[in-house]
N, C-alpha and C positions, 0 to 999 in steps of 0.2 A: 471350678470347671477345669477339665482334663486338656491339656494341651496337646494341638494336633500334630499327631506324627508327620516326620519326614515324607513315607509312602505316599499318605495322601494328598499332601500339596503339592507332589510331583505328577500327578495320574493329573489333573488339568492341563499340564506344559502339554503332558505328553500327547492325549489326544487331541490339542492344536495345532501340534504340529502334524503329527499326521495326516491331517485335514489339511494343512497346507500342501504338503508332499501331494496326496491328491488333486488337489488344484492343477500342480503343477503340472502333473504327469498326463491329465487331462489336454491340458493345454499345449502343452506338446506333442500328443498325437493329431488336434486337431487342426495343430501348425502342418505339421508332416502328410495331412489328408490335403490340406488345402493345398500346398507345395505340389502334392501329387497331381489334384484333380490340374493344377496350370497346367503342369508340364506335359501330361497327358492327354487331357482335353484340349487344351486352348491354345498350347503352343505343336504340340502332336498331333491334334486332331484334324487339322485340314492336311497336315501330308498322310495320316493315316488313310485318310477320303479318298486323296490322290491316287494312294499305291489302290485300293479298294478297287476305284473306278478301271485299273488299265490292268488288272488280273484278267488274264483271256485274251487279251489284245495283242492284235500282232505284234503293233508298233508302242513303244514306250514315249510316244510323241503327241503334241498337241497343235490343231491346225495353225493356231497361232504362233509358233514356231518354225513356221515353213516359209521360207523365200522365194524357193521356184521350185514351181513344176512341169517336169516334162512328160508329156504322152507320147508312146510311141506308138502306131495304129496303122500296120502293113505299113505305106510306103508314103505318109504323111507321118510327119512328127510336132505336135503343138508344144510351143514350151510358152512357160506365164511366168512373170517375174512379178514382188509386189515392189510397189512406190508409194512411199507412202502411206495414205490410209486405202490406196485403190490398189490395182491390177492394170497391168500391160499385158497385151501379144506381142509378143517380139519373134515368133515365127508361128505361122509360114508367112502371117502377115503383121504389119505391125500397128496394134492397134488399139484403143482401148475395152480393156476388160470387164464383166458386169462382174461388178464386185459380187455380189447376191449369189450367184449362180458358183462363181468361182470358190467360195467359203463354203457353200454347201457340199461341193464335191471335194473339197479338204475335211471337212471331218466326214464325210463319208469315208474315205482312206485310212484317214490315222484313227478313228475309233473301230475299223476293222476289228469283229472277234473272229477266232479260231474256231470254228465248229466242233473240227475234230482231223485226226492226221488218218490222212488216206494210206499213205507210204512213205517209210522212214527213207527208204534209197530206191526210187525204182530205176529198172537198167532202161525200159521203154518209157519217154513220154508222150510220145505220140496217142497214146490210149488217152492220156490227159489233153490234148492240143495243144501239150506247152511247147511242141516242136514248130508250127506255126501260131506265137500266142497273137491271142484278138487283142490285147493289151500289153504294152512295159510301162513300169508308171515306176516315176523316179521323181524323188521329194531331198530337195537340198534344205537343211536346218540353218538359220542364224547361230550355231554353234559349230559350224562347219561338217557335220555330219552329213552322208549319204544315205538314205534307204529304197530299197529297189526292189518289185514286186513284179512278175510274170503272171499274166492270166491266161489261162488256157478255155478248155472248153467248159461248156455246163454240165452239171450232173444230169442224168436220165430224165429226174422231178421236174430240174428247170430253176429250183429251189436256191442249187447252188453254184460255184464256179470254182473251178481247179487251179491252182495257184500256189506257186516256190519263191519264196525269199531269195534273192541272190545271196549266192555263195552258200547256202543250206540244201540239201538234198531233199528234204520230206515234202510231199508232196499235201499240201493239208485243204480244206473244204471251207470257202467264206463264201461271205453273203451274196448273191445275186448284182444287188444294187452295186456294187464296187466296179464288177464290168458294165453297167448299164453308166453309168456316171462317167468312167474312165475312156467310153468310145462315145458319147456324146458329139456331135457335129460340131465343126468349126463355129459354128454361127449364134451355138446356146452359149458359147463362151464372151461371145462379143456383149458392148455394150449399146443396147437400141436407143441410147437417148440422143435426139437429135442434135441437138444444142441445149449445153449446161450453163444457167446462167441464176446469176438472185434476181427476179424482178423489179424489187425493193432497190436494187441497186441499179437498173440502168438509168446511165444517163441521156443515152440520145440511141438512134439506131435511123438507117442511111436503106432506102430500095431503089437499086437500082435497076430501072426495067431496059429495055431493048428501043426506050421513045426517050425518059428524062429520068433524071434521078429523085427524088424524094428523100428528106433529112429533117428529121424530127428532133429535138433538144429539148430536155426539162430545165424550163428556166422559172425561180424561185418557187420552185413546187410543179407549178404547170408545164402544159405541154405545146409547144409550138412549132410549127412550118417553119424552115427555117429557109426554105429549097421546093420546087421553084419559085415559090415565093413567100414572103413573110407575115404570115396570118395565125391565132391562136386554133390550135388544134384540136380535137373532138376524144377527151379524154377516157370516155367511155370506150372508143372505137379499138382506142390506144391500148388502153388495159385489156379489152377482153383479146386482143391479136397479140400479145407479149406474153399471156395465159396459157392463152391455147397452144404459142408455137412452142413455149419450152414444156410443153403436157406429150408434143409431136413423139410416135414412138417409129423407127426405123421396121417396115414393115420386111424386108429382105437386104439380104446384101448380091447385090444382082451378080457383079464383075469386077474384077482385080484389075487394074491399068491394062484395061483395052488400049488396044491399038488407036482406036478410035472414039472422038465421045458423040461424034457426028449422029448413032441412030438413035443416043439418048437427048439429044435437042440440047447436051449439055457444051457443046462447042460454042454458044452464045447464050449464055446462060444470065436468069436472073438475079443478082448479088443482093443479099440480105447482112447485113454487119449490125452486129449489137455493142452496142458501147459500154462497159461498163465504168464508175469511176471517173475522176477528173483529173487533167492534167500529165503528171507524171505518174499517175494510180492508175492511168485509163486503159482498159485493157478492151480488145474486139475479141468476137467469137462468128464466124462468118458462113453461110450455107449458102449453095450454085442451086437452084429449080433450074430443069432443064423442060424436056417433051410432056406432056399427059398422055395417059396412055385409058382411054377414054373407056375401052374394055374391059380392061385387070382391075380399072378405076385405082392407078396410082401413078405417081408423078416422080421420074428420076431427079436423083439428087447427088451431092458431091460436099464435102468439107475438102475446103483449098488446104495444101500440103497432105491430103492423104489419096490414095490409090484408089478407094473402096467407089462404085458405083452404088447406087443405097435405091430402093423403092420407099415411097411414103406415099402413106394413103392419099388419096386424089382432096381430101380435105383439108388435109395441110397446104395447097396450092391456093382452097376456095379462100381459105383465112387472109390471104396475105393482103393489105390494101396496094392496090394497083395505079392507082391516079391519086390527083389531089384530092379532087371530091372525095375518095374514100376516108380522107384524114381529116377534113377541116371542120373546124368547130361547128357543127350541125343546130346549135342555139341559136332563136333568132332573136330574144328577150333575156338578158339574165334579171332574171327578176329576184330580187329578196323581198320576200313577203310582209316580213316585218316593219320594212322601212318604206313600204307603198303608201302616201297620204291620202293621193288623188287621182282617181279612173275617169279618163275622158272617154265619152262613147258616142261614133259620129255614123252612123247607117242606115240604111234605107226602113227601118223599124225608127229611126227619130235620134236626137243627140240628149245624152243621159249622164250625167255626173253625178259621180258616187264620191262623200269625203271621208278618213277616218276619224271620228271622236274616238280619243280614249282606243279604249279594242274593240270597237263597235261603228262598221260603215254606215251611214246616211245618205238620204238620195239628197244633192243639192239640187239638182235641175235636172228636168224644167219646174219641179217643184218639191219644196222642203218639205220630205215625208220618211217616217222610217223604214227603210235596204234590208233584205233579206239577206242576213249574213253567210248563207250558204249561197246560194245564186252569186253573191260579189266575190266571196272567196274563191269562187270556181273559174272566175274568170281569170284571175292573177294563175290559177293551179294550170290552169288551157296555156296559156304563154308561155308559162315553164315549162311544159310537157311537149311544145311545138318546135318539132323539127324539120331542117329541109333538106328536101326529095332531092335536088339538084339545083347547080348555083348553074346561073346564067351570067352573072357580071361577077368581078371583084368586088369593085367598090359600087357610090354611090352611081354610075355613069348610067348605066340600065332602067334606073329608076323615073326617067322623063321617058321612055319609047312602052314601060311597062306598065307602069301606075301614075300615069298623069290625071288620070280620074279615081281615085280608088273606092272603090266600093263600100270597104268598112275600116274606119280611121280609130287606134286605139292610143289614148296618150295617158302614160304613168307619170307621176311625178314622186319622186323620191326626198325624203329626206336625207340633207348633206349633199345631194345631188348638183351639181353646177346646169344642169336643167334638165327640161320634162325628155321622156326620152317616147318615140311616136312610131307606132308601127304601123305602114297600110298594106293594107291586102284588096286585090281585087281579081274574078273569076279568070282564071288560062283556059284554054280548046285543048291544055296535052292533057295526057291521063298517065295516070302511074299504077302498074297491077290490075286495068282495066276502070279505076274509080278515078274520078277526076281531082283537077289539081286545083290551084290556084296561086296569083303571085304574091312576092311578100316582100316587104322590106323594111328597114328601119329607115326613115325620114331623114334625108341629108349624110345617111354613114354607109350605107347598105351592105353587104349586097344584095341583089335580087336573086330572092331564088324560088324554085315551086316547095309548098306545102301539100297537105291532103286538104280536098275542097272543102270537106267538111266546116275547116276552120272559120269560112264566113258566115257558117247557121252560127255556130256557137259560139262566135264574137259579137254577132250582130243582135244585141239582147235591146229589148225594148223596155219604156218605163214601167210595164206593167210584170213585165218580167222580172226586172231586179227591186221593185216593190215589195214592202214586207205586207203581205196577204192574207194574215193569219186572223182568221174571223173574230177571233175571242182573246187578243193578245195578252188583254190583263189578268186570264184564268190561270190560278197556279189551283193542280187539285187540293194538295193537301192541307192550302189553306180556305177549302170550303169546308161551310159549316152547316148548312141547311142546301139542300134543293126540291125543286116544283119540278114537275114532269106534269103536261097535261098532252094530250092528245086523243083524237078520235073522241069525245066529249069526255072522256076518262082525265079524272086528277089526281096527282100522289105525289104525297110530301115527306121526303124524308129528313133525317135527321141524324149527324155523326155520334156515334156513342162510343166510340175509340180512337186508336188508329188506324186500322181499317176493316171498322165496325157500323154498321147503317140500321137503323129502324126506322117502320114507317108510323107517322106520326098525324095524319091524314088521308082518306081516300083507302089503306090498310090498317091490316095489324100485320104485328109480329116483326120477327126479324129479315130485315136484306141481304140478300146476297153480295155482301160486300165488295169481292172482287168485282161482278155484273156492275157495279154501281164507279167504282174506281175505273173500272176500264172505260166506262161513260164520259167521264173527266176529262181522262187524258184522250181520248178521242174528242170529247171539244176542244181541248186546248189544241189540239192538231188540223183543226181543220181551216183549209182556205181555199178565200176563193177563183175563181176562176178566170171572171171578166166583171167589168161594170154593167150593170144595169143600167144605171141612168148617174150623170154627173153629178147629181146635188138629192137633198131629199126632197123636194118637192114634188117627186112623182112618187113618193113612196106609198100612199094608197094603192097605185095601180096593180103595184108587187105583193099587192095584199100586208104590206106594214103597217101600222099608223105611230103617231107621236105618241109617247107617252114617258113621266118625269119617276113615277114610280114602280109602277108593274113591268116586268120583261114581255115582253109578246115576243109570238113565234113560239109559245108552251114550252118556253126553256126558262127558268128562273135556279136562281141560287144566293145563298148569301155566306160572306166570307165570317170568320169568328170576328177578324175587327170591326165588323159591320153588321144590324140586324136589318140594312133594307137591300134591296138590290142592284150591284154595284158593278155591273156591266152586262150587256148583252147583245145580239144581233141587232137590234135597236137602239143601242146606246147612241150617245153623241156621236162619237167616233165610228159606229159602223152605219151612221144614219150617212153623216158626210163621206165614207167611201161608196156609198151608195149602195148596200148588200141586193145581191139579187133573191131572185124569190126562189130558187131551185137551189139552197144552198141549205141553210139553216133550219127551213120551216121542214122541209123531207127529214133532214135528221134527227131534229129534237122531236117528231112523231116517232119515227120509229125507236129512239132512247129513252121516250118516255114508255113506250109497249113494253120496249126489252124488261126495263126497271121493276115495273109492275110483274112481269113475267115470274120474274126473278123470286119473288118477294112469294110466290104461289109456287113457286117450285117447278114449274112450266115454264117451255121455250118461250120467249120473247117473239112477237113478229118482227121482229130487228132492233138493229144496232148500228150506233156511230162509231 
């Protein structure tokens, strides 16, 4: 075998290396691109944006770089300074600024473009209006820079406005909007909020009217009277008048430090202070209501240490509460629902005692029957929901000259409660909104004060009232399994063959209309009745019932899947002892048995339960 030459065991080195070299050289270009795209893109590219954005611009500045500015406008001059994250006036008055308003006619300014130059030097500007301009608008930078702009008149169109740089001759064409912004009224600069304040954060706030003071304090969450006297406060009242007043927007700025405040009713004015914070955190913010001005329908007004006379809507006056009545806890019950055991009920309908089992009331007295859980609950919901119209006493003193007889006596008993807590109520001669009232109190605590009359229909419930009355209470539909409709000599028996699926299996063929049949159901299970018939069953012939251990009468029969015989009915034990009347059950299961049949033939029913 022939030994390999030199040549050829060099030719592998060689194009490996090559191949490296390539790598290389590769990788170094895509070093050099990436290197590029930074510097270019990511580190260039937002000043490239920059310069991009202010090509054509007057000014090379941005609103946020402006400190103050001055307008000069004939023979008023506004100047605005920023503080902070706001705006002041510091001339002609001093005041605060609507930030909103103020930043919008700053980048109106500094994004100024150049349309086009009218004239490089002209010798007249009077042609322009820069001789008397409608505008000088001068912008101090936090870099200590100046920029100063003259407006003159409009173009012909309307389009535009004429306008020189200080210290530049050319006379060049901007936007309209620059002089519209730049003579804007003293008053679009101001700031209309009445009183700035966190809600969330007040702690107390103080009215003083022209009769007594009033001083509200949140103490451990709640809100209380503190002034003229000390009573828990009506925290609804509270919230929605702390809402409304910092929502309040200054409708005009009427007068600068009149001579007088005597024709604005503000020489005796009424003092609102809002507290925020505690302690040494605690800070006020305070507004003077003076006159109504019952015509314009607005109410002058005044923040102490400023000059400004202010209008505010005549609503902002209607908000404010004025007496105690407006503040004080208007609950006459607090009721938690949860923790009610026991409803005492003493009224001219009889005395009714409702207890809870579990989460479900019973009637204790005058006798042990099952409570319509809606009717009982309703009554705890009435108490919560009962407020009052006007106090007549503080405390308990009123309640011997007002409800020495009361008409309907309502006593809760709570759990954990150190005892039963007793509301009475009985009918007043006043009326309120033209509906009548009635008195009310809490038993030994009071005060007395008027409710809406209505409150003694709907406390004063009777046993038959809060009785559970539900003719059929052991029907649950979907666990029937068979039922009998008879009526008008007509009988039909069906039979579940689904979920809610029916065939008839007597008296028809074919299939039921399921739904028709379902809806049957639950309109027995809902139905109740009205009054007693008679106390016991032994009149129940009269009613047209009679006894019976196996068959349903009243042509309403059914049987459940746990059961093949019939396992309750208007007839049952239990609606023989409530005593079912005759005008309840037997009308309906006639016409649910018609319906059923109806159904089943594809024809209207002559009714339905």
């Amino acid at each position: 075998m022939a030994a390999s030459s030199p040549s050829s065991a060099a030719a592998p080195r060689s194009s490996a290396a090559m191949r490296w070299q390539t790598t290389a050289l590769l990788a170094a270009v895509l070093v050099a691109l990436g290197a590029f795209y930074y510097v270019y893109e990511v580190r260039g590219g937002p000043e490239r944006a920059k310069t991009a954005a202010q090509k054509g611009r007057l000014w090379p500045a941005e609103a946020s770089d402006v400190t103050e500015v001055e307008l000069r406008r004939g023979r008023e001059t506004l100047r605005l300074r920023r503080e902070g994250d706001g705006w002041q006036i510091v001339e002609p008055v001093k005041a605060r600024g609507d930030r909103s308003r103020i930043d919008e006619t700053l980048v109106t300014l500094t994004s100024a473009r150049v349309d086009r130059e009218i004239a490089s030097a002209p010798t007249q500007v009077a042609e322009f209006g820069l001789d008397k301009p409608g505008a000088e608008v001068t912008l101090r930078l936090k870099d200590g820079r100046q920029l100063a702009l003259t407006l003159g008149a409009k173009s012909p169109t309307g389009a535009w406005v004429y306008a020189r740089e200080a210290q530049k001759p050319a006379v060049v064409a901007l936007s309209e909007s620059l002089l519209r912004d730049a003579t804007r009224p003293l008053a679009d600069f101001r700031d209309r909020t009445v009183l700035a304040y966190d809600q969330k954060g007040v702690s107390g706030f103080e009215i003083k009217t022209r009769d007594e003071t009033l001083a509200v304090e949140r103490v451990d969450g709640a809100w209380r009277l503190t002034r003229p006297l000390a009573v828990s406060a009506d925290a609804e009242t509270i919230g929605d008048f702390l809402d409304k007043l910092q929502q309040q927007k200054v409708k005009d700025f009427v007068a600068e430090a009149p001579k007088s405040l005597v024709p604005y009713g503000l020489d005796r004015p009424v003092r609102v202070a809002i507290h925020t914070g505690r302690d040494k955190e605690r800070a006020t913010k305070e507004l003077l209501f003076g006159a109504v001005d019952a015509v314009k329908q607005i109410v002058y007004a005044m923040r102490p240490g400023e000059a400004s006379v202010l209008s505010l809507p005549e609503r902002a006056w209607a908000l404010l509460p004025k007496n105690v009545g407006a503040l004080r806890n208007k609950v006459l019950v607090e009721v938690e629902r949860e923790k009610v055991t026991r409803i005492e009920l003493e009224s001219p309908k009889g005395a009714v005692t409702l207890s809870r089992e579990g989460d479900r009331w019973r009637v204790a007295a005058p006798e042990a029957l099952p409570a319509d859980q809606v009717e009982a609950g309703a009554i705890l919901f009435k108490l919560r929901e009962l407020r009052a119209q006007a106090f007549l006493s503080d405390d308990a003193a009123g309640i011997a000259r007002y409800l020495a007889k009361p008409t309907v006596r309502v006593t809760l008993t709570e759990r954990d409660a150190p005892a039963p807590t007793t509301l009475l109520l009985a009918p007043s001669p006043e009326k309120r909104g033209g509906q009548p009232s009635a008195y009310a109190a809490v038993a030994g605590k009071g005060p007395v004060v008027l409710v809406e009359g209505k409150a003694l229909d709907e406390l004063a419930r009777s046993l038959t009232d809060l009785r559970d009355r539900t003719l059929l209470p052991g029907l649950e539909p979907k666990d029937v399994k068979r039922l009998r409709l008879s009526a008008a000599g007509a009988t039909v028996v069906l039979e579940r063959s689904g979920e809610v699926d029916w065939k008839f299996v007597e008296g028809a063929t074919g299939t039921a209309k399921g739904s028709s049949v379902e809806n049957l159901l639950y309109a027995l299970r809902g139905l109740k009745w009205k009054a007693l018939a008679a106390p016991g069953s032994e009149a129940a012939a009269t009613y047209g019932s009679t006894r019976s251990s196996r068959r349903c009468p009243r042509s309403t029969r059914w049987t459940r899947r746990s059961s093949a015989r019939c396992r309750s009915s208007p007839t049952s034990s239990r609606a023989r002892r409530a005593g079912r009347s005759r005008g309840t059950a037997a009308r309906c299961a006639g016409k649910s048995a018609r319906a059923a049949a109806g159904a089943a033939s594809g024809s209207r029913g002559t009714g339905s339960c």
